[in-house]
N, CA and C of each residue as an Amber inpcrd file, in Angstrom:
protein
   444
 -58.6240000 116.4250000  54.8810000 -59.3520000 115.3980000  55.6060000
 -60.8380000 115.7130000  55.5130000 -61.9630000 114.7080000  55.4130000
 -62.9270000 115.0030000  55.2030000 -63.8580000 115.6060000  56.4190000
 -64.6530000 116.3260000  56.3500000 -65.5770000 116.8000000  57.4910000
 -66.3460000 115.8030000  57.8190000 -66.0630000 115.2140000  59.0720000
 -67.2620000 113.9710000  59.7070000 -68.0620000 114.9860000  60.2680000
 -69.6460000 114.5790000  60.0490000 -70.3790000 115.1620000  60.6600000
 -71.9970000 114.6430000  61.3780000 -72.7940000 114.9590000  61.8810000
 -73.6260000 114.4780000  62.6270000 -73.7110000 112.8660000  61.6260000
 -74.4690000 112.6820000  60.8270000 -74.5080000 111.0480000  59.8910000
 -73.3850000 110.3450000  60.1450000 -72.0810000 110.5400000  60.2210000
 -70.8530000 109.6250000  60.8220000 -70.9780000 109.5910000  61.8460000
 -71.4590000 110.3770000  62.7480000 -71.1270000 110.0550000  64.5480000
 -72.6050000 108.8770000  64.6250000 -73.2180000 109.3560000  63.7990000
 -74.7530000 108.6020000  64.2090000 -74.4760000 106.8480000  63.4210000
 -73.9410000 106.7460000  62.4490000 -73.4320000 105.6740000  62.0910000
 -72.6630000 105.1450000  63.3420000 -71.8890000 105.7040000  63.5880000
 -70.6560000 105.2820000  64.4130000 -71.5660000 104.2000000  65.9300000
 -72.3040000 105.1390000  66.1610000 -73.2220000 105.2820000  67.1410000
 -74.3710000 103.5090000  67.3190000 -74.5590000 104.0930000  65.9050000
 -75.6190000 102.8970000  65.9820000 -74.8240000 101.3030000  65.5660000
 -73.5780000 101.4290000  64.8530000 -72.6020000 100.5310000  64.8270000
 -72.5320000  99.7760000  65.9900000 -72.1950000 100.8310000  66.8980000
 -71.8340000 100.3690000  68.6540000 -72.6850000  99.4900000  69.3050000
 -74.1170000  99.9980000  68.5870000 -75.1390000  99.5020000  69.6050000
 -75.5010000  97.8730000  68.9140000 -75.2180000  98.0530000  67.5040000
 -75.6950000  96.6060000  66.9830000 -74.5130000  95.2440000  67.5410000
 -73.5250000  96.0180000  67.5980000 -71.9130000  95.0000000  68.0910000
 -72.3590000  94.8630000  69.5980000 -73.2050000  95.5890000  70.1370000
 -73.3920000  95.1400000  71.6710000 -74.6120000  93.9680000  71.7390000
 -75.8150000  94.2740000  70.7690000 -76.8870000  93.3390000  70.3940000
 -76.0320000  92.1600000  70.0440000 -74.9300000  92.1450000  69.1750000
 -73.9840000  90.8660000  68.9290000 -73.3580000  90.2810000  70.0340000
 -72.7460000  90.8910000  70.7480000 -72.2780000  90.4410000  71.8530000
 -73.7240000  89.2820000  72.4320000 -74.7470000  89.5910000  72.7770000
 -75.5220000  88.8690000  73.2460000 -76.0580000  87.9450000  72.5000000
 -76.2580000  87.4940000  71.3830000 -76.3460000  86.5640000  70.4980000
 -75.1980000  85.9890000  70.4530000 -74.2590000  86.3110000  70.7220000
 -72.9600000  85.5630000  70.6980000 -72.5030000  84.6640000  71.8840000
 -73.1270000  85.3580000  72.9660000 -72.9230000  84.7740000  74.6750000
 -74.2140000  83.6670000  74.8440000 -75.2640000  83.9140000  74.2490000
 -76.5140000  82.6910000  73.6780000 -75.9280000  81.5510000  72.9500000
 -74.9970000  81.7460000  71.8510000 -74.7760000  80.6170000  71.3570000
 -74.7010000  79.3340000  71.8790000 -73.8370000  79.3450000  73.0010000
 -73.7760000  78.2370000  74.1910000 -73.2760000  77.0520000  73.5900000
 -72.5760000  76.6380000  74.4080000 -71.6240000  75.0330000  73.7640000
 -70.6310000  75.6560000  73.5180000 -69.8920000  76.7970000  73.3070000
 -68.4560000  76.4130000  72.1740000 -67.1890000  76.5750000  73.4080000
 -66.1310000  75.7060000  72.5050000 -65.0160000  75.8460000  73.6030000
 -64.2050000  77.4410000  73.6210000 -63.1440000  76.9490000  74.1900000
 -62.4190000  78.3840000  74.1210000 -61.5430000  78.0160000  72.8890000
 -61.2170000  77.2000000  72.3260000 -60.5510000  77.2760000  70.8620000
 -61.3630000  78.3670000  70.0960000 -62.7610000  79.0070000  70.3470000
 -63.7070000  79.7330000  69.3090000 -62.7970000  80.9430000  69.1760000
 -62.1940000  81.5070000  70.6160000 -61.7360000  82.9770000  71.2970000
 -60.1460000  83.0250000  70.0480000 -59.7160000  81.8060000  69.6650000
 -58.2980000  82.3290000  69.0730000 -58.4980000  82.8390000  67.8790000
 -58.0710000  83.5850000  67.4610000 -57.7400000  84.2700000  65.9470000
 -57.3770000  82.9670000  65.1650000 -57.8290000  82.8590000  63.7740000
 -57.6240000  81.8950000  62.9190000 -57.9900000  82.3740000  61.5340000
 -57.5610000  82.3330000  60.4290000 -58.2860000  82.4960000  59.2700000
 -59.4700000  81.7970000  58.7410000 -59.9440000  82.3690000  57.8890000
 -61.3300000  81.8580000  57.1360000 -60.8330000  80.4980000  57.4420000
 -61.9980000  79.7180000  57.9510000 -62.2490000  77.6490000  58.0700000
 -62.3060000  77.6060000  56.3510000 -62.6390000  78.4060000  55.8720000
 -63.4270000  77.5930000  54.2450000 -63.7700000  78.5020000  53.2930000
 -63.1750000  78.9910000  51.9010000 -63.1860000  79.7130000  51.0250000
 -63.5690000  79.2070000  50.0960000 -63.6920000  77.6760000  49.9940000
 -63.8750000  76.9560000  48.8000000 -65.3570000  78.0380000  48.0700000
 -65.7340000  77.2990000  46.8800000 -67.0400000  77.8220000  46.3760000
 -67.9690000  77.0520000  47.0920000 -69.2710000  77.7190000  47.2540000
 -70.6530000  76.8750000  47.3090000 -70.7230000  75.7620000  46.1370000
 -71.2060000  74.5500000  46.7350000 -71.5300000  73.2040000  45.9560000
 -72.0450000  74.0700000  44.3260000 -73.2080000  75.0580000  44.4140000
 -73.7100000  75.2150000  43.7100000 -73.4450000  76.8390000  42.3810000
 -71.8810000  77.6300000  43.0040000 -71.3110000  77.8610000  42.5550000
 -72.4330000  79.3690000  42.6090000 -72.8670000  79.9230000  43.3190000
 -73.6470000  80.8080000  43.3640000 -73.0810000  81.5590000  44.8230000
 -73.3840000  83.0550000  44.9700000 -73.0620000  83.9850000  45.9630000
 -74.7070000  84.6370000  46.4870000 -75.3660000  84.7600000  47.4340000
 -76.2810000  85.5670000  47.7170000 -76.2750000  86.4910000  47.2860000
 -77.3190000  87.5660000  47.4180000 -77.3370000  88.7040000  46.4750000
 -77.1720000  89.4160000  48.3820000 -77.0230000  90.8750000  47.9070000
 -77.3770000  91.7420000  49.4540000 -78.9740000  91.8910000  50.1630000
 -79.4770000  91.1990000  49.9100000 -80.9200000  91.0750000  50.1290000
 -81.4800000  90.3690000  51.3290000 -81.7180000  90.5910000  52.2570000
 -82.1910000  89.6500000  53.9100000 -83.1480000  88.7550000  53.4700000
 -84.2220000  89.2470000  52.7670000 -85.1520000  88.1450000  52.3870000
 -84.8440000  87.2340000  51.4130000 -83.9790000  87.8360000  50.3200000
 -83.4030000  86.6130000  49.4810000 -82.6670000  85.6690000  50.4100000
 -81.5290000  85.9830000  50.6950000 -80.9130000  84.7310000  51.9220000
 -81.7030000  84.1260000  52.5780000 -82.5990000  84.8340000  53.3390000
 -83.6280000  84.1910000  53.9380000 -84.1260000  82.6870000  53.2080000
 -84.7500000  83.2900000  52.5070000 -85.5500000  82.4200000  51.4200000
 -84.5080000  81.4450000  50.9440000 -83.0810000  81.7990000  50.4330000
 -81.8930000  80.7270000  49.9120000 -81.7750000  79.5260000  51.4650000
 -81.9610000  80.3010000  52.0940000 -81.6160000  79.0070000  53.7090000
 -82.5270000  78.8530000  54.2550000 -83.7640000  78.3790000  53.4950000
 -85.0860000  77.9300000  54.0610000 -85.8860000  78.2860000  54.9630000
 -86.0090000  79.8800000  54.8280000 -86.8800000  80.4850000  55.8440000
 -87.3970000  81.6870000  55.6340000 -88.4330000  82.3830000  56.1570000
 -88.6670000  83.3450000  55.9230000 -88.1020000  84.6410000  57.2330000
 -87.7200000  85.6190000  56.9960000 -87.0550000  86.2990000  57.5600000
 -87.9350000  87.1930000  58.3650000 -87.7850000  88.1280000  59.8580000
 -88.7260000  88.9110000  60.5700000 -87.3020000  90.0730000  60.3420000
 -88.0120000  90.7330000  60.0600000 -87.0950000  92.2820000  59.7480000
 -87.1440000  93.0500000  61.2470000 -85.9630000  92.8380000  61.8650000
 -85.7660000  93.8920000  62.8470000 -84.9820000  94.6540000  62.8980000
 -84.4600000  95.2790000  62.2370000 -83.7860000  96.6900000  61.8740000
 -83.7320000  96.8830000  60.4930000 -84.0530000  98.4820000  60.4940000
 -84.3660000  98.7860000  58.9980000 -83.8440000 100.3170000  58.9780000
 -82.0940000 100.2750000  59.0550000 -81.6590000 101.6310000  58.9780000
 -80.8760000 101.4740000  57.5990000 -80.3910000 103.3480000  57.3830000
 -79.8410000 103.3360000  56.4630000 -78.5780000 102.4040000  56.0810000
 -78.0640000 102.4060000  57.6830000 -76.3050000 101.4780000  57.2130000
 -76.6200000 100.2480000  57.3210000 -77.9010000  99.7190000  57.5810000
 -78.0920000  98.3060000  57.5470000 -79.4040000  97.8290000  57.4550000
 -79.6670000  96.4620000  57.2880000 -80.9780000  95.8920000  57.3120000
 -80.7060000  94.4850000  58.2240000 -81.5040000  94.2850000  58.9320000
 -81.1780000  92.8520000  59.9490000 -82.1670000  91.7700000  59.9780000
 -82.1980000  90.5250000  60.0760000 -83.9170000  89.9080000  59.7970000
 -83.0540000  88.4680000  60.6720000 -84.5550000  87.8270000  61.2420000
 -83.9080000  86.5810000  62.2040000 -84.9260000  85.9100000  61.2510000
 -84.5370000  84.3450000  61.4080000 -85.0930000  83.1720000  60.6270000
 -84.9780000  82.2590000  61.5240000 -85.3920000  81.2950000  61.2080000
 -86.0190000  80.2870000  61.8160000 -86.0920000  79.0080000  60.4690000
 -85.0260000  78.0530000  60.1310000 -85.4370000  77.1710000  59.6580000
 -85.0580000  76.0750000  60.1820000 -85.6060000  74.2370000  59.8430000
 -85.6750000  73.0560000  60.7390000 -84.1150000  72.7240000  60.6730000
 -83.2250000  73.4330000  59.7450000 -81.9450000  73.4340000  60.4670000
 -81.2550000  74.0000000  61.1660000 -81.7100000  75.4290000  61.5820000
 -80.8070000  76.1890000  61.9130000 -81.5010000  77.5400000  62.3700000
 -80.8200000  78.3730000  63.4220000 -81.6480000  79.9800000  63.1320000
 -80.3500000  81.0240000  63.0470000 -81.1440000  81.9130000  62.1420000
 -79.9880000  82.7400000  61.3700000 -80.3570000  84.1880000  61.2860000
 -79.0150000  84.6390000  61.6250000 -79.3290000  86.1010000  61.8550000
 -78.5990000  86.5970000  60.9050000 -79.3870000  87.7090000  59.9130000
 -78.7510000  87.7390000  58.5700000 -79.1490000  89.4970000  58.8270000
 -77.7490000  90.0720000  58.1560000 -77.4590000  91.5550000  58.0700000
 -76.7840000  91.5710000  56.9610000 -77.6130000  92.8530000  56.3250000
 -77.0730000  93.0440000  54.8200000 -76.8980000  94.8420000  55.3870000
 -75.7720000  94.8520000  53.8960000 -75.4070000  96.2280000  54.1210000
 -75.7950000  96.8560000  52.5590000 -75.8380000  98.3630000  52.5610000
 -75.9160000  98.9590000  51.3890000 -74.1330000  99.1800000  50.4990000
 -73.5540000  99.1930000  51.3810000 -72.0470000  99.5570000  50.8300000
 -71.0810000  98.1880000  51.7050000 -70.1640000  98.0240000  51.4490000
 -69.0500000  97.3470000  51.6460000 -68.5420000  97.5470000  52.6800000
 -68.1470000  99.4940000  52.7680000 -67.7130000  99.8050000  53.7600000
 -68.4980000  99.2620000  55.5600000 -69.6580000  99.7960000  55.4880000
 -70.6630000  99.3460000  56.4150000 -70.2140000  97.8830000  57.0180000
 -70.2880000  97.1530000  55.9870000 -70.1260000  95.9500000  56.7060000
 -69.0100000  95.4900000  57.0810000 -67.7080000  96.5890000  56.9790000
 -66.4090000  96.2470000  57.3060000 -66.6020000  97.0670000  58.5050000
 -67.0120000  97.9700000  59.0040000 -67.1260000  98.5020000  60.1760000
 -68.1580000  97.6540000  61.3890000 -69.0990000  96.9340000  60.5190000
 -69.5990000  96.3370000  61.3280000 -69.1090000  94.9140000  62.0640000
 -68.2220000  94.5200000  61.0190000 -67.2000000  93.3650000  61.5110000
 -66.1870000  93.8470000  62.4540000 -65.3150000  95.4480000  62.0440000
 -64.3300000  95.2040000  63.2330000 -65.2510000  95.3420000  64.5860000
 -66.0560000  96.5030000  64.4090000 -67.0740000  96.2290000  65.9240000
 -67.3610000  94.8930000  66.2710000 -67.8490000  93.6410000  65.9600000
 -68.1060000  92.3850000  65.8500000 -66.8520000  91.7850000  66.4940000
 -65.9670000  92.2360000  65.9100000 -64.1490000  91.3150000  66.2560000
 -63.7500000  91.8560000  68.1120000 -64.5970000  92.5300000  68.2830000
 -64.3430000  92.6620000  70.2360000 -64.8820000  90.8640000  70.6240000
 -65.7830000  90.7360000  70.0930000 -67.1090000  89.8620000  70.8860000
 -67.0000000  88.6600000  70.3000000 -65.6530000  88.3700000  69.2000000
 -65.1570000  87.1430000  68.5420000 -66.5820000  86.5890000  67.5220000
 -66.4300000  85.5690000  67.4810000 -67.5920000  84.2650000  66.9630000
 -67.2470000  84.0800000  65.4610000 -67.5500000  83.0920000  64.8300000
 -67.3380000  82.4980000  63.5800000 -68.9070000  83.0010000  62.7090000
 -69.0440000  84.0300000  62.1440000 -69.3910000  84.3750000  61.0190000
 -69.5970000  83.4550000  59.2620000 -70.8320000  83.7280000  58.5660000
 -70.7080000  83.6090000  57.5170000 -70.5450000  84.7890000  56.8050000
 -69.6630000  85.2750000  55.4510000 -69.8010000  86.7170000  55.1410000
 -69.3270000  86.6450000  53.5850000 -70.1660000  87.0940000  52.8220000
 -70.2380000  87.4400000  51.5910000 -70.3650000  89.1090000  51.1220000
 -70.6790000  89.5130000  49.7610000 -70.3630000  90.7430000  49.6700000
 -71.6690000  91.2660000  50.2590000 -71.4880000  92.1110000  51.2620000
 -72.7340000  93.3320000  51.3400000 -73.3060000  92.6820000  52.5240000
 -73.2730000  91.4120000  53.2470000 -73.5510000  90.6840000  54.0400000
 -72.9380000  89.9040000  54.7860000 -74.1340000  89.4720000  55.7900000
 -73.1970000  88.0870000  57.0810000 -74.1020000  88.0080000  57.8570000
 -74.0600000  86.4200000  57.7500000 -74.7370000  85.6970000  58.6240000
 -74.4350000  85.4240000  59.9140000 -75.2810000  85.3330000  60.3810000
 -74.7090000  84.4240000  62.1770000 -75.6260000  83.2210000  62.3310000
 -75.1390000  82.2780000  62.5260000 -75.7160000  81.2480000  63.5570000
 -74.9510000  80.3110000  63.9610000 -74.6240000  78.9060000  64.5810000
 -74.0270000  78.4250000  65.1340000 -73.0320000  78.0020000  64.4200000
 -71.5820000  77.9510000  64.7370000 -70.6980000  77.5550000  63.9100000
 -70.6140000  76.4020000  63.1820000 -71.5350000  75.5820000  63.5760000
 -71.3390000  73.6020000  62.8350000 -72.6670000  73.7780000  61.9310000
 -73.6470000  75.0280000  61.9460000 -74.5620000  75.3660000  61.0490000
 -74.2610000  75.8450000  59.8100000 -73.1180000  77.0250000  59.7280000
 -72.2530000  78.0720000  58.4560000 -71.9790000  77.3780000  57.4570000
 -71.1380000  76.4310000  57.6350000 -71.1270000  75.2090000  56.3840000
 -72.0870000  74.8030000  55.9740000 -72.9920000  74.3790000  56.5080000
 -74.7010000  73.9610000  55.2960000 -74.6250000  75.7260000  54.7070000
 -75.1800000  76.4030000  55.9930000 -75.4480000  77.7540000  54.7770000
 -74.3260000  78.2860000  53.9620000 -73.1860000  77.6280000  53.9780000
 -71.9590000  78.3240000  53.0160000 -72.4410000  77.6750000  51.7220000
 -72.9840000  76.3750000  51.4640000 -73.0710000  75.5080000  50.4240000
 -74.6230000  76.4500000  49.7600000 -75.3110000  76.8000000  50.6770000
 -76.4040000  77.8620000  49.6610000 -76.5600000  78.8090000  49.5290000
 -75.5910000  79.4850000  50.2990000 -75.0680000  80.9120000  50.2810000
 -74.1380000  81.3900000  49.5750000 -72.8200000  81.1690000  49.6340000
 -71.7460000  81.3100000  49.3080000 -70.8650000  82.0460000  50.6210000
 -70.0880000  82.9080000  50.0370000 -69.5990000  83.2560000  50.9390000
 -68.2060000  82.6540000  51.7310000 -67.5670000  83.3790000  52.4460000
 -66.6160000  82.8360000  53.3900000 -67.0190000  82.7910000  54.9420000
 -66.3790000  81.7960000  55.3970000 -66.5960000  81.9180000  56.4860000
 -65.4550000  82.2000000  57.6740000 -65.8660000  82.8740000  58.8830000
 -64.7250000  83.9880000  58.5510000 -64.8310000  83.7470000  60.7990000
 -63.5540000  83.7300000  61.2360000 -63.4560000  83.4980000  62.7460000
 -62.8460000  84.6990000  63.4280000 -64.1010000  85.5210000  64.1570000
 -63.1710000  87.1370000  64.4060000 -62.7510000  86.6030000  66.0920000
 -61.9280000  87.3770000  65.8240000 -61.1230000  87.6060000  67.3630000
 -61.7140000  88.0320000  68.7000000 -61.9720000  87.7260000  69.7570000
 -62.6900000  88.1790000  70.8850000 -61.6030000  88.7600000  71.6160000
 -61.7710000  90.0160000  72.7160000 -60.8380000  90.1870000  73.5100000
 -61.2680000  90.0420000  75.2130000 -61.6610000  88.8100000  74.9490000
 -62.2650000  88.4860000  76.4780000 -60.7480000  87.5060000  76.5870000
């Protein structure tokens, strides 16, 4: 078994704290029913209209969904940036590895909400928003489980 050591607990750590920052962007959303809270599979796998995937990049997405991005976290297991465009505001987290962002989803799956998520990344913003950005993003869009 491998030796976890201080960098895994500190991952682990700061995991916790970004799924709690989610939690509150998630309790902001405001409007959704309790149909949001049930487990369901991906709404929509199809391809983007335009047959393209984001790259892992905050400012590229950014820039793909009409906005420019404010970088507020800039750690090793992640990068985070909020936007602001006249459709929508979007909270976009890219990861360096795969793994990362699968840990950052099951943390995410306490606090439920409908996600956009492609490789290395995932978006947040309002669920009737994900579909425009699925069409310039790519990606799936993906409904985690809450245990409220």
């Amino acid at each position: 078994m491998p030796r976890r050591g201080r960098n895994h607990r500190n991952t682990v750590l700061r995991l916790g704290t970004l799924a709690g920052s989610l939690a509150l962007v998630t309790a902001c959303g405001g409007g959704e029913d309790d149909t949001a809270r049930t487990p369901r599979p991906s709404k929509s796998s199809a391809p983007p209209a335009a047959g393209i995937v984001a790259p892992a990049r905050v400012e590229v997405i950014a820039g793909l969904a009409g906005c420019e991005a404010e970088i507020r976290i800039d750690a090793d297991e992640l990068r985070e940036g909020l936007c602001h465009s006249p459709q929508a505001d979007y909270r976009i987290t890219t990861f360096p590895a795969e793994k990362y962002k699968e840990a950052w989803l099951d943390a995410a799956s306490v606090y439920g909400g409908t996600y956009l998520v492609g490789p290395r990344w995932v978006v947040s913003a309002k669920a009737e928003q994900l579909e425009q950005a699925r069409n310039k993003l790519g990606g799936t869009i993906r409904q985690l489980r809450g245990t409220s």
